[in-house]
C-alpha positions in Angstrom: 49.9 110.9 98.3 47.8 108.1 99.4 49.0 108.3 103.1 48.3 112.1 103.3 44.8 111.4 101.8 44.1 108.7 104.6 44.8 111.1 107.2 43.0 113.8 106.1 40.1 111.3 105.8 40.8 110.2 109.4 40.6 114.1 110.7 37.7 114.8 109.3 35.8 111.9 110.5 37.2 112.2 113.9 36.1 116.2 113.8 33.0 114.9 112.2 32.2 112.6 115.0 33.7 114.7 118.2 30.8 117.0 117.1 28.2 114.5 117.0 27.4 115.0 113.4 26.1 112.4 110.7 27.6 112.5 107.1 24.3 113.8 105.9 24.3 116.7 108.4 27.8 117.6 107.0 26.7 117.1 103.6 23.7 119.5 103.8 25.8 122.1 105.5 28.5 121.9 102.9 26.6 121.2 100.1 28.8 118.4 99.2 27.5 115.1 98.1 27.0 112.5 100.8 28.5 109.5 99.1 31.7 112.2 98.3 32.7 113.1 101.6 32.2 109.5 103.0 35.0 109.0 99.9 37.4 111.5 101.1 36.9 110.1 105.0 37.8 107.3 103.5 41.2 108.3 101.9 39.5 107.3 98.3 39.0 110.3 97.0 41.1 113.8 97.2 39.5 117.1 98.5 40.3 120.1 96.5 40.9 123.1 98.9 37.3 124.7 98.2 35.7 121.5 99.0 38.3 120.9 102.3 37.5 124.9 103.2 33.3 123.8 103.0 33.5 120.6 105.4 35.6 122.8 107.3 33.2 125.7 107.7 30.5 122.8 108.5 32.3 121.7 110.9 33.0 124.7 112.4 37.0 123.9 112.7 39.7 126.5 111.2 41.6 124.4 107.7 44.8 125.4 109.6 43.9 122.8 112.8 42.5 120.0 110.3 45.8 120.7 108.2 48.0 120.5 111.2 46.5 117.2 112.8 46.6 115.8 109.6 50.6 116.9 109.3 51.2 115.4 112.9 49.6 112.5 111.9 51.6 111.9 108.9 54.7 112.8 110.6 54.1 110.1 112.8 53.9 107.6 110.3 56.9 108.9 108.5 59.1 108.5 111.1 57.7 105.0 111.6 58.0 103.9 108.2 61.8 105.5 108.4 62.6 104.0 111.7 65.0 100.7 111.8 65.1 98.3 115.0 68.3 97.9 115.7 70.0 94.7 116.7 72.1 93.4 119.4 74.4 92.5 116.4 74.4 96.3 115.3 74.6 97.5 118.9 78.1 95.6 119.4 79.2 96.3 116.2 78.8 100.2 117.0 80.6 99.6 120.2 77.9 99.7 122.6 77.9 97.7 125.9 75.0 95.0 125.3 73.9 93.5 128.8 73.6 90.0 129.2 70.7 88.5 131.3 72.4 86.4 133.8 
């Protein structure tokens, strides 16, 4: 799921960052590839749960609050991908009072 992987990407790089870590500092720690974690922060590529449990561990933050940000997140978006405006023509039709400016 390509929003899923976007978000994840976002959370890590925001973790990343709120620790004042470069990519290569992550990548040494996690003994992941530099060009493959600027990938997955990018949404491009997916992280298997071994490799998601390593950036986690070098970033010192539990998979359970990268998972759970990255839910929220998603959530979010969900509902505003689901969401429809509705019209004055929809309100009346409903049977809702629509106020006129006078």
């Amino acid at each position: 799921m390509v929003l899923f992987r976007r978000q994840l990407g976002d959370v890590l790089r925001a973790q990343r960052m709120e620790r004042g870590m470069t990519l290569r500092e992550v990548s040494a720690e996690a003994r992941v590839s530099l060009g493959y974690i600027s990938e997955i922060e990018r949404g491009q590529k997916e992280a298997s749960s071994e490799l998601l449990a390593s950036l986690c561990t070098a970033l010192e933050v539990t998979l359970s609050e990268v998972l759970r940000e990255v839910s929220d997140a998603v959530a979010v978006e969900e509902a505003a991908l689901t969401a429809t405006p509705i019209t004055v023509g929809a309100r009346v039709a409903a049977g809702a009072v629509v106020a006129s400016a006078a």
